[in-house]
N, C-alpha and C positions, 0 to 999 in steps of 0.2 A: 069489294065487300067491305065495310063499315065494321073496323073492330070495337068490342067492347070490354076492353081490359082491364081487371084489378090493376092499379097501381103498386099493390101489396104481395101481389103473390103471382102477377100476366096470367093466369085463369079466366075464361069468358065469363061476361056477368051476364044474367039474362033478366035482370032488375035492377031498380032503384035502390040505393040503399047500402050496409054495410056489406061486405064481400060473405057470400056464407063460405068458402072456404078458410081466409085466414082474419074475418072480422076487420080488416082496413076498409074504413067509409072516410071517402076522398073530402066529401063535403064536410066533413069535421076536424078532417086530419090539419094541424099546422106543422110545416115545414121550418128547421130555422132558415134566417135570410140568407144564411150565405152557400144554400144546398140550391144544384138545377131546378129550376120548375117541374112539377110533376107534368109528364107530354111533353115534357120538350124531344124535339127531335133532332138528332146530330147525325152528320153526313147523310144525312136524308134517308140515313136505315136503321139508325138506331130508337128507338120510343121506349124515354125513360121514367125507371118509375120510382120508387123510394130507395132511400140511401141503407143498404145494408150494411154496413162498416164504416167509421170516420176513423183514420190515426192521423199523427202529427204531420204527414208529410202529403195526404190524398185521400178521398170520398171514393169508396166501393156503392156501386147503384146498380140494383135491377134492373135488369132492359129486357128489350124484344126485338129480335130481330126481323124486321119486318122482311128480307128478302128470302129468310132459309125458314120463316114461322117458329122460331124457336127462341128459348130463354137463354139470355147470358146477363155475363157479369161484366161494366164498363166501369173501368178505376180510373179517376178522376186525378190529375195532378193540381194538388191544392193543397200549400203549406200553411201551416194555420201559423196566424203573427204575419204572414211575410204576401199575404194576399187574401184580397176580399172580395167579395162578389154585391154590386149594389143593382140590383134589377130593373132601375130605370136605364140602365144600359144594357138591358135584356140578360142574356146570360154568361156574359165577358166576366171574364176576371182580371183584375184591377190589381197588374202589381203593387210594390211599396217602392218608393223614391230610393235616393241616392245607395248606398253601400248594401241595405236591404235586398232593394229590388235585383243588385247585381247575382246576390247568393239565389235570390230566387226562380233568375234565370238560368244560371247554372245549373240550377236544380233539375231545371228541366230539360234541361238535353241531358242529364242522367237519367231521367225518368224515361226521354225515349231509348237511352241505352240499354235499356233494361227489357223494352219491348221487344227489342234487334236481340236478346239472350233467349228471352220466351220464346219469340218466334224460331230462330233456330233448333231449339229442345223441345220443340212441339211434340215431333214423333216417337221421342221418350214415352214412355208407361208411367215412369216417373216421375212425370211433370205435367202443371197446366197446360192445357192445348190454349194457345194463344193464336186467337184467328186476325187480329186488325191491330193497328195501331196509327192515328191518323189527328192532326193539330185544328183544333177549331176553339172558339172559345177565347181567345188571349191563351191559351193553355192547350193542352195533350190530354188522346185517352187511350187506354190499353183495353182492348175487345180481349173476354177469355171465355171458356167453361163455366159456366154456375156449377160450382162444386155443392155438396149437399152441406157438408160438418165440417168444421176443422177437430186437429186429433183433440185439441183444449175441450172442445164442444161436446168431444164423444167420452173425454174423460171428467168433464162435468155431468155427466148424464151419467153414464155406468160404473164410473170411479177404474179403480186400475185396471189392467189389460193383464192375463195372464203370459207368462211370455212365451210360454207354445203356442200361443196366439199371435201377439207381438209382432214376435221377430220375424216371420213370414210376410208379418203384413207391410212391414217396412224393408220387404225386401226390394219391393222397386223404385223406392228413393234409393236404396245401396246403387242398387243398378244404375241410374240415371246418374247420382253425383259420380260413379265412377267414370263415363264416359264426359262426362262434364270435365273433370281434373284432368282423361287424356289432352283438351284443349288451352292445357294450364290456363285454368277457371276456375276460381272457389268462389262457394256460394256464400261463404260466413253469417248467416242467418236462419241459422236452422232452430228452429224450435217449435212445441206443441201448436201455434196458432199461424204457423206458416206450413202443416202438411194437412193436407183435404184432403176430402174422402168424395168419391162419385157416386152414383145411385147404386152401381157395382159395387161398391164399397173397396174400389181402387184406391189406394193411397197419392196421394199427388203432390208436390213442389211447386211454393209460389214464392212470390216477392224475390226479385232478384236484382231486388235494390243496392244490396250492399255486395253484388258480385264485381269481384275484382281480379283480374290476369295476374302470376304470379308467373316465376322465374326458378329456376331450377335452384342456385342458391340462396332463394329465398332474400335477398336484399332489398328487391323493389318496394320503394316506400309505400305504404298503407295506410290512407286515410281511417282516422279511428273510429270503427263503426264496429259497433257489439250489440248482442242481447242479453243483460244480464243475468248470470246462473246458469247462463248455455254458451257462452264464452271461454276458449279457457285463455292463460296467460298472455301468450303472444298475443293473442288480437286488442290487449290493451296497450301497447306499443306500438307509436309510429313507425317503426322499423324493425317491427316486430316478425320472425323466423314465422311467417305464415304458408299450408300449402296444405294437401289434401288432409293430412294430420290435425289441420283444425277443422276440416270440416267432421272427423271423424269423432272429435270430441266432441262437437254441436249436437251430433244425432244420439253418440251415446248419451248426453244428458239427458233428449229429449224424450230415448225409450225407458233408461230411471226414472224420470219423473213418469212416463205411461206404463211402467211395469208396479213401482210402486207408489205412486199418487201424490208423492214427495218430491217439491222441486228441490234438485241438487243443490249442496254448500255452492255458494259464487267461487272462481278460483282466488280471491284474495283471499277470505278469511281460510281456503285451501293452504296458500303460501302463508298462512300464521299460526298452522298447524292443525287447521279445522277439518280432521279427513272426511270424505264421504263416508258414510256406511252401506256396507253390503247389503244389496236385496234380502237375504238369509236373514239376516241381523235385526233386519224390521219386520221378521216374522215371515217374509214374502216364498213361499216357496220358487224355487228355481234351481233347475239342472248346475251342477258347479260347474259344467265347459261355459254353460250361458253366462255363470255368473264371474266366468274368471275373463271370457270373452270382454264383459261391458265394462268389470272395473276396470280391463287394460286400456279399451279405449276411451274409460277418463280418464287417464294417469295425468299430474299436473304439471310432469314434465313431459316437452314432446318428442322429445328422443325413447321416452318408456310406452310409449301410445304405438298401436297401426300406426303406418306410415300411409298406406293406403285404405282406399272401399274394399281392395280384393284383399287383403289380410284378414278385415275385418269381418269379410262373408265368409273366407277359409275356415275361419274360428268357430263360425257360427253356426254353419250347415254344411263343412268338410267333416263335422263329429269329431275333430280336433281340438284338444286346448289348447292356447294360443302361448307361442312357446316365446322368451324375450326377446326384444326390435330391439338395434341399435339404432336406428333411428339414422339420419343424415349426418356425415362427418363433421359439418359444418353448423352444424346444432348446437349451442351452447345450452346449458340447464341455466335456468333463472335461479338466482341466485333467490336465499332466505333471509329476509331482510330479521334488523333485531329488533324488538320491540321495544317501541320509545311512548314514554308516558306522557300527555300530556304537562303544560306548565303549570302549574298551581293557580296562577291568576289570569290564565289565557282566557280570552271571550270565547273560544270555539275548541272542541277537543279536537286533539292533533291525531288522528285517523290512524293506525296503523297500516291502514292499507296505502295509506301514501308513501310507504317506505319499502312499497313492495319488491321495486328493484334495485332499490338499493340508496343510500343518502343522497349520494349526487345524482343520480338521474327524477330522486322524488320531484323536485322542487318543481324541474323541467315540464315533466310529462304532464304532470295531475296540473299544474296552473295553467297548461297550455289543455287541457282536457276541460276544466271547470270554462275555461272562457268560451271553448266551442261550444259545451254545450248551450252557454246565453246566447251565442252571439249570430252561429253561424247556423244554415240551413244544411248544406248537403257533406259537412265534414262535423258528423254528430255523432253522439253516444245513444244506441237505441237501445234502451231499459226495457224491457216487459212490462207492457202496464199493467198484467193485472196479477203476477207471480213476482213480486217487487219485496215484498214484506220482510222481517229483520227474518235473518238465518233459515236455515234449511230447516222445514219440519219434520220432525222424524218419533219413530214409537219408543215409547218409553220402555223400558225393562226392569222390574222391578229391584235388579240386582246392583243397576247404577245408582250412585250419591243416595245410598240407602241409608239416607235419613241421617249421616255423619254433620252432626252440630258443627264440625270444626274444619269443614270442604268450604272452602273461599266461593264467595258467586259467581267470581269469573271463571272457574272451572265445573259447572255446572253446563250441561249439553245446551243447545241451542232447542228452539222448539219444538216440542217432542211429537204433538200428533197434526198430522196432515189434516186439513179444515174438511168439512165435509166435501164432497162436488159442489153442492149447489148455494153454497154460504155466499156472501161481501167474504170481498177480499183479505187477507191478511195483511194489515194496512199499518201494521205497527201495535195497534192491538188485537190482541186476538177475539174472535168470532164471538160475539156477545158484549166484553167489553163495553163496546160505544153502551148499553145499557144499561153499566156497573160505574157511571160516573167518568170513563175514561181520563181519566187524571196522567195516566203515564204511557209510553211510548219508548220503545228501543229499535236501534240501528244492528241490532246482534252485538254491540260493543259498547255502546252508550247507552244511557236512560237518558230519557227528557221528562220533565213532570212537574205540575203545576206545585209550586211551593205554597200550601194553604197558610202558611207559617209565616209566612212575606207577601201577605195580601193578592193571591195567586198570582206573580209573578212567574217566570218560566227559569227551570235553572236545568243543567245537564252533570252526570254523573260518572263516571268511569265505573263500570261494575268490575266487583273486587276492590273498590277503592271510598273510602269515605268520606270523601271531601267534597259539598256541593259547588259548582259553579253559576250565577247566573248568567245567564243568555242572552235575555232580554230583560225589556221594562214591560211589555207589552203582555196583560194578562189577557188569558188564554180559558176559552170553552170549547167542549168536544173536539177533545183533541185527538188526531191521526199521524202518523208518518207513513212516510213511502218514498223509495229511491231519493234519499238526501233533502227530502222537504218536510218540512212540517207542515199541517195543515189543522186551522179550527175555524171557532167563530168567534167574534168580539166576544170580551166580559166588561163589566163593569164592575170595581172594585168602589171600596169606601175612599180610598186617594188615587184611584184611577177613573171619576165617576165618566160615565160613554152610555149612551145610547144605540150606540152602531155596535149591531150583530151579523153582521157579513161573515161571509165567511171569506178566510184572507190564507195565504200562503206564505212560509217564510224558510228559506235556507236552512240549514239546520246550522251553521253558524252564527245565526242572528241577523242574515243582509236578505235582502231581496224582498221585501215585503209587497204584495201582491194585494189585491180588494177583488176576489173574483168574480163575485154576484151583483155588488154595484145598486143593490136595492135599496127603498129608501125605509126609512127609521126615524121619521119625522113624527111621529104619533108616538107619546107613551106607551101606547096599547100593542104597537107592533110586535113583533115577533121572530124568529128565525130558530131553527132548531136542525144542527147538524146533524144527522143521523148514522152515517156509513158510506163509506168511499166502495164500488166497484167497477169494475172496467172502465177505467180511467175518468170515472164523474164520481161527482161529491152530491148525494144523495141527502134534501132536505126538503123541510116544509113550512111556510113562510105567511105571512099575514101583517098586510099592511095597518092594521086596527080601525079600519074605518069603515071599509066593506064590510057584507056577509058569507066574504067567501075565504078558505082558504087554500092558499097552493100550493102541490105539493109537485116538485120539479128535482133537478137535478144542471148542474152547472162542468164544462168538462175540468178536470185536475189543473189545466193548464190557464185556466180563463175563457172567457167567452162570453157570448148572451146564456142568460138561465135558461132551459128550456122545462114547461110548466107541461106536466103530463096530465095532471087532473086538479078540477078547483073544487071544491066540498064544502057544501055548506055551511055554516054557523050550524045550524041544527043539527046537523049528522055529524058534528066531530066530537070524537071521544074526550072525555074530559080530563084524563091524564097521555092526553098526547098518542100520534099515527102509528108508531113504533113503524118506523119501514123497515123491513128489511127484503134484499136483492138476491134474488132464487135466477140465476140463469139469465134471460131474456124478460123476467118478470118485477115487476115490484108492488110488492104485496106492501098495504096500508091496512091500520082500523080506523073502522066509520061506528056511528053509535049504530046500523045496521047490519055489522055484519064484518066478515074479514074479505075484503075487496085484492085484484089485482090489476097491474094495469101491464099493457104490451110495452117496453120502452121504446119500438120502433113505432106501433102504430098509434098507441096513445089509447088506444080503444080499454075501456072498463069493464072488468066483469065482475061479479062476485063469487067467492070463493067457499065461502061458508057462510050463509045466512044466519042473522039473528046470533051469531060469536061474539062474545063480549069477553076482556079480561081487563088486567091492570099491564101488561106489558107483555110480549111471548118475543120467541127465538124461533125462524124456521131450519131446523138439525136434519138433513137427511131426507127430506120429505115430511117431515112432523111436525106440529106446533106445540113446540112448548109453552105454556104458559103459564102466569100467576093470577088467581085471584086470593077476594080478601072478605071477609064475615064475620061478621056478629055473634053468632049461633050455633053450638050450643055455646059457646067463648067466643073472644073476638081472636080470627086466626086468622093464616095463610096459607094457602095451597098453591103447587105445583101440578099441575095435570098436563095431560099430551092428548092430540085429537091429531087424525089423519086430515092431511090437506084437502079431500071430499068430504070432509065433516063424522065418517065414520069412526069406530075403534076410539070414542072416548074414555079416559081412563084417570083417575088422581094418582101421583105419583106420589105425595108429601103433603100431611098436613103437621104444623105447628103445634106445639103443646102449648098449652094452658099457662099463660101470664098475667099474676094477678094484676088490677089495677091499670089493664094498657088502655089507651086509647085505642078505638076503632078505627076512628076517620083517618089515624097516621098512619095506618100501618101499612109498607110495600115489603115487597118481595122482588129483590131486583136478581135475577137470570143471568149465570154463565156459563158456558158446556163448555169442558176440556176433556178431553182423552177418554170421549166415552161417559163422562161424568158431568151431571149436575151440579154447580154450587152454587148457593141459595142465602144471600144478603138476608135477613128478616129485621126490619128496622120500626120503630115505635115511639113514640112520646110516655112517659111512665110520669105520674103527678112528683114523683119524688126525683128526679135527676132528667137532663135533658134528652136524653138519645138511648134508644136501648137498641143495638147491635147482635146480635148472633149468627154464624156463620155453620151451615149446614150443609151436609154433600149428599145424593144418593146417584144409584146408578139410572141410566134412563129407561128401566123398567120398575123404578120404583124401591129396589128393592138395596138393601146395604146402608139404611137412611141414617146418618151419626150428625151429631155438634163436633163440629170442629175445633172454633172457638169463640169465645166470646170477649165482648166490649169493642167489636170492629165497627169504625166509623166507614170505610169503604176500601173495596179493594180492585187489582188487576188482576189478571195471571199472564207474564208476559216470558218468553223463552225457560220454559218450565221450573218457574219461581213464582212462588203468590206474594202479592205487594201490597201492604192494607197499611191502615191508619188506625191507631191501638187510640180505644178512647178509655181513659181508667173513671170507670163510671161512679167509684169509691170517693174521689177527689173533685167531682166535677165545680165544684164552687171555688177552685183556687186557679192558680196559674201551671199545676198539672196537667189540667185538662186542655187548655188553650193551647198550651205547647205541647201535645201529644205525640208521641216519638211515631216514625214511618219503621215499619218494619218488613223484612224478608223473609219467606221461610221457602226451602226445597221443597217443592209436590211430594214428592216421594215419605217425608216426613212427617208434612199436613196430613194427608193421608193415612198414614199407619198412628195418629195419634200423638205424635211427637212434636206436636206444631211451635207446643211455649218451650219449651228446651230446646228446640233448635233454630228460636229467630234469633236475627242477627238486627241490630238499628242500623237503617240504609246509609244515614248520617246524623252527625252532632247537633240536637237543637237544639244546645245553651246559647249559643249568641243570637238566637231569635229571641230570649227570654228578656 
C-alpha cells in the first residue's frame, strides 16, 4: 500500500496541496541545506520528515515508522560548527578536519552512549521510551517516543503550574532519577525543556547527554557541562562534589520555575548573595511543607540540600517537612568568594562570578571554562537558550526600595516580573525594549549601552558604580544580550561611516566578533532591521534595495545561513516597519494588509487579523497592544488593545492636546512591565527640536498618569528605568547635546517620585 504522508505532522493526505491538518505544503516548504531530505529513508524503516528541534549539538526530526505504522522522534547527531551536510553527497555528514573533526568524533560515541542510557531506562515511567539506536549517515540516530510538549512548551502556553498539581506530576521523574542514581548515574541536565509530556500527559526524561557515573566520594572528575539557572555550584567544577544532590537541585529549580513562572537566581550570583525568593514571597500560593520541601532542595550548598530522590519524595508526599541533611562527611561548603571590582581602565569588567570559588582557583576554572566553551565540542557549557537573560525575574512588592532616593542601584532587586508565556525572550532587554530604541543591556551585574555622547560607540558600566568604560570602537544598533554575548546590527556613525547592517555578535568583553547573516549591503537602499532574539534565533527583516520583495527571516544566535520565512512585497509592507514579534511557535509581522503570522517550522502564512493597521504594537499575553496616531480632533496618540482573533477592540490612552505639534512626527513607542504600559510620546514642536513625554497606564486602560517629561528615550532593565533627559528649555546650547543618562527605581516612577529620585548613570563632562 502506497503511503501518502504529511511531512509536517505523518497524517494521510488525500490531496494535493497544503496539509489541512497542520498547513505544511511540501511543495513550498524550504528546508536549510544542512537538515535530511524530506523522505529520506534510514535503516530502511525510518521515513523522515521535518525537523522539529535544532540545538547546538543534534537535529530532532519526525519520522514514521514504516514497520509498527507509527510516529516517532529520530535525533540526529549533528554539531553545528564541527559538521556539515552538502547533498551532492546525498545525505552524509561531512566531518571537519584536523583537531575539530577529532572532537566531533568524540562527540559521537557520546551520543551513542547516551542511546545505551535511554535504552536501559526505557521501562522507567519516567523516562523517554527509546526504541532503536543505529549509525548510518557518516553519523548516528536515536529512535524515541514523539512526546507531545515539553514542560517549557506547557508553561509557555498556561504559564505556572499550581503546585498541588505540580508536584504529583513530576512525580515520576523523582521516581525514575531515583533508580537512575541507585546505578551511580546522574543525569545533570534537568531542566523545563528536557521533561515531556505523553498524549497521557506522562511526564517524561530526555536528553542524557550530559549523564555521567559518579562514585561514592564524589572525586571522579567531571567534564563541565550545565544548564544555566538549573545548575547548582558543584557542577561548575571540574572536580566538583557531584552525585544525586545535584540532580536534586536541577529538578528543584525546574519545579520553581513551573510553580512560579520565574526562572531561579543562577547559583553564582546565589554565591554573591543573590538568594532565591520563596514561592509565598512572589505572591505564589503554596503549602509551607511544599514550600520549605523545594527551598531545601535548592539550598546553594550541598551539604544543606536532599541528599537523595527519596528525601526529597519524603518531604513532599510523606506530609513531612523536611527536617535538616547533613549532607556527605566529605562535602566541603563552597566557599563565598569577596567581591572584587573591576579595574578603572580594564576593557572588560571583571565578573564577580569569576571569584566564585575563590582567587586561586578563579583564574584556573573560568579561563579553562571560557576556552571549552570556543573551542571544544563534547567538554561544553550548555546555557539554556532561551531562559539565558540577566537575573532572575521575580514580582515586585510594593514595600521594596520604596522609592528611597538614596538606595544605591546595585542593591536594587534583579528583574522583577516574569515575561509573559508567549513573549521573545528575555534577551537582556526586557519584552518590548527592542521597540523603545534598545540602546542598553545588562548581565544582572553590568550595563552595556550605546554611548550617544561618543558617537554611539559601546561602553559597559558596573551598576552602583559611575564610571563608564568603553568596550569597543564598534557602534552598535538593536542591541541584545544573552549568556555572555552581545548581539546587534551594524550602525553607521558620522566617523564610523559603514554600510553594512548585519547583524554581528560579540563577547561581552569586546573579542569574538562574529558577522552572522553575511547579507549583502551593496545598495544604498538596503536594509536590515534587528528586531528580537528567541529560541535561540535573532529574528529580522531584510531588503537588498533592488527587488520588490522584502524578507523577513531569522538567523540561529550562533551563526549559520539566514533562513527567510516569508518575502512581502513592496506593496504590502508597512511604512513604519514589520514590528515582529515571537509568540511561541509563531511569528507574527505587519503587512499594509493586515497582522499576518508565519509557522517558524513550516514557513506557511496566515493572517491573523485582517485589514489591522497601527504604527508599532507589542503581543502581552495573547493581546495586541498597540499605537496609532491622528490628526482629529488634535493631532494625538493612542494606545489600544485587540484580541489576537481581532475581537474585544478597545483604546486604552489617548494623548492630550499639544499645541503647535507636528502630525506626521508624532510615535508612540510601547513597553509593558509588571503589568504595566509605558508609553514614549515623541514629536517635532516648530520651537525646539524633540518633544518627549513619558506616560504609564494599566493594561486595561485605567491609572493613565505623566510620568515625566523632556525624555529623549528609554529602557526598563532589572527593575530600574533608564532614559536620556532632553532639557527642552536649553535646546540651542551644549546642554542639550550633552544630555545627562539617568536612572530611577520603578517603584519611584511610579508613585510620582521620579525627578527626586534619579540618580546620573555617569559623568558627561568630558564628553563636553
Amino acid at each position: 500500500m502506497e503511503l501518502n504522508l504529511c511531512m509536517g505532522c505523518m497524517e494521510t493526505l488525500h490531496a494535493p496541496g497544503p496539509c489541512p491538518y497542520c498547513g505544511f505544503d511540501e511543495n513550498t516548504y524550504v528546508a536549510p541545506t544542512h537538515h535530511l531530505a524530506l523522505s529520506s529513508i534510514l535503516k530502511g524503516r525510518y521515513l523522515m520528515g521535518k525537523a522539529l528541534e535544532e540545538g547546538g549539538f543534534g537535529i530532532t526530526y519526525l519520522a514514521w515508522d514504516l514497520n509498527q505504522g507509527t510516529k516517532v522522534a529520530v535525533k540526529e547527531y549533528f554539531p553545528y560548527g564541527y559538521t556539515k551536510r552538502e547533498h551532492s553527497h546525498g545525505n552524509d555528514v561531512l566531518m571537519a578536519n584536523g583537531e575539530r573533526g577529532g572532537f566531533s568524533r568524540q562527540g559521537l560515541e557520546k551520543f551513542i552512549e547516551e542511546s545505551q542510557y535511554l535504552m536501559h531506562y526505557r521501562s522507567l515511567p519516567g523516562v523517554v521510551d527509546t526504541m532503536d539506536c543505529f549509525r548510518e549517515n557518516n553519523t548516528a540516530y536515536i529512535v524515541m517516543e514523539l512526546l507531545q510538549e515539553s514542560l517549557k512548551q506547557k508553561l509557555t502556553r498556561n504559564g505556572p503550574i499550581p503546585t498541588e498539581t505540580l508536584f504529583p506530576m513530576m512525580r515520576p521523574i523523582m521516581d525514575a532519577l531515583e533508580e537512575i542514581h541507585k546505578a551511580n548515574l546522574i543525569h545533570r541536565d534537568i531542566s523545563p525543556d528536557n521533561i515531556l509530556f505523553d498524549t497521557r500527559g506522562q511526564a517524561k526524561l530526555i536528553d542524557f547527554g550530559a549523564a555521567r557515573v559518579f562514585d561514592e566520594n564524589g572525586e571522579k572528575s567531571l567534564s563541565v557541562i550545565l544548564k544555566f539557572r538549573y545548575a547548582p555550584p558543584e557542577q561548575y567544577q571540574r572536580h566538583g562534589h557531584q552525585g544525586p544532590w545535584t540532580d536534586v537541585y536541577g529538578l528543584c529549580a525546574t519545579m520553581y520555575h513551573a510553580a512560579t513562572g520565574t526562572v531561579p537566581t543562577d547559583a553564582v550570583n546565589q554565591m554573591n548573595g543573590q538568594a532565591i525568593k520563596k514561592p509565598s514571597e512572589l505572591g505564589i500560593p503554596i503549602r509551607p511543607d511544599y514550600e520549605a520541601a523545594l527551598m531545601k532542595g535548592l539550598s546553594i550548598r550541598a551539604q544543606d540540600r536532599f541528599q537523595s530522590m527519596g528525601e526529597l519524595k519524603k518531604a513532599l508526599f510523606g506530609q513531612q517537612p523536611p527536617a535538616p541533611s547533613l549532607g556527605p562527611a566529605a562535602q566541603p561548603s563552597a566557599p563565598v568568594p569577596p567581591t572584587v571590582n573591576p579595574q578603572p581602565a580594564a576593557p572588560k569588567p571583571k565578573r564577580a562570578f569569576r571569584l566564585l570559588w575563590g582567587a586561586f582557583a578563579a583564574a584556573s576554572v573560568f579561563l579553562t571554562l571560557f576556552f571549552l566553551v570556543s573551542s571544544l565540542v563534547m567538554v561544553h557549557i550548555r546555557r539554556s537558550e532561551k531562559e539565558g537573560g540577566p537575573g532572575a525575574t521575580k514580582a515586585w512588592e510594593p514595600s521594596e526600595n520604596g522609592g528611597n532616593a538614596n538606595e544605591s542601584l546595585a542593591s536594587q532587586p534583579e528583574s522583577p516580573d516574569a515575561l509573559p508565556p508567549d513573549s521573545a525572550e528575555d534577551d537582556g532587554n526586557l519584552f518590548g525594549n527592542a521597540h523603545c530604541y534598545a540602546r542598553m543591556a545588562s548581565d544582572g551585574t553590568y550595563l552595556y549601552f550605546r554611548n550617544s555622547l561618543d558617537d554611539d560607540r559601546t561602553y559597559w558600566i558596573k551598576k552602583g558604580e559611575t564610571e563608564e568604560h568603553l568596550l569597543t570602537e564598534v557602534p552598535m544598533k538593536d542591541f541584545h544580550y544573552k549568556d555572555g554575548w552581545i548581539y546587534y546590527s551594524g550602525n553607521s556613525t558620522i566617523s564610523h561611516p559603514s554600510d553594512d547592517r548585519n547583524i554581528y555578535r560579540m563577547r561581552d568583553d569586546g573579542t569574538g566578533i562574529t558577522n552572522l547573516t553575511n547579507l549583502a549591503f551593496d545598495n544604498p537602499q538596503s536594509l536590515l532591521s534587528f528586531e528580537t532574539m528567541a529560541g535561540g534565533k535573532c529574528f529580522f527583516y531584510y531588503s537588498d534595495g533592488k527587488g520588490p520583495m522584502t524578507d523577513i527571516g531569522y538567523v540561529p544566535e550562533n551563526g549559520g545561513s539566514p533562513t527567510f520565512l516569508a518575502h512581502i512585497p513592496d506593496s504590502n509592507a508597512p511604512s513604519k516597519g514589520f514590528c515582529l514579534n515571537v509568540v511561541g511557535d509563531k511569528l507574527y509581522y505587519l503587512a499594509k494588509d493586515g497582522l499576518h503570522y508565519v509557522d517558524i517550522g513550516t514557513h506557511a502564512d496566515h493572517m491573523a487579523i485582517g485589514g489591522f493597521s497601527c504604527d508599532e504594537y507589542i503581543i502581552y499575553g495573547g493581546v495586541v497592544y498597540f499605537s496609532t496616531t491622528g490628526a482629529l480632533p488634535y493631532p494625538h496618540a493612542k494606545l489600544e488593545r485587540v484580541n489576537l482573533d481581532g475581537t474585544g477592540r478597545k483604546a486604552l490612552f489617548t494623548s492630550p492636546e499639544v499645541s503647535n505639534m507636528d502630525p506626521s512626527s508624532i510615535r508612540l513607542s510601547i513597553n509593558i512591565y509588571q503589568g504595566r504600559a509605558y508609553l514614549l510620546m515623541t514629536a517635532n514642536l516648530p520651537e525646539i527640536k524633540t518633544f518627549g513625554q513619558l506616560y504609564s497606564c494599566s493594561l486595561d486602560g485605567n491609572g493613565c498618569q505623566m510620568l515625566l517629561d523632556d525624555v529623549s528615550w528609554f529602557n526598563i532593565i532589572d527593575h530600574v528605568f533608564y532614559y536620556r533627559y532632553v532639557d527642552m528649555q536649553n535646546i540651542g546650547d551644549e546642554r542639550y547635546r550633552y544630555a545627562p543618562y539617568y536612572y530611577i527605581p520603578i517603584p519611584s516612577l511610579i508613585s510620582g517620585k521620579g525627578l527626586e529620585s534619579r540618580k546620573e548613570l555617569f559623568d558627561v563632562t568630558p564628553y563636553k
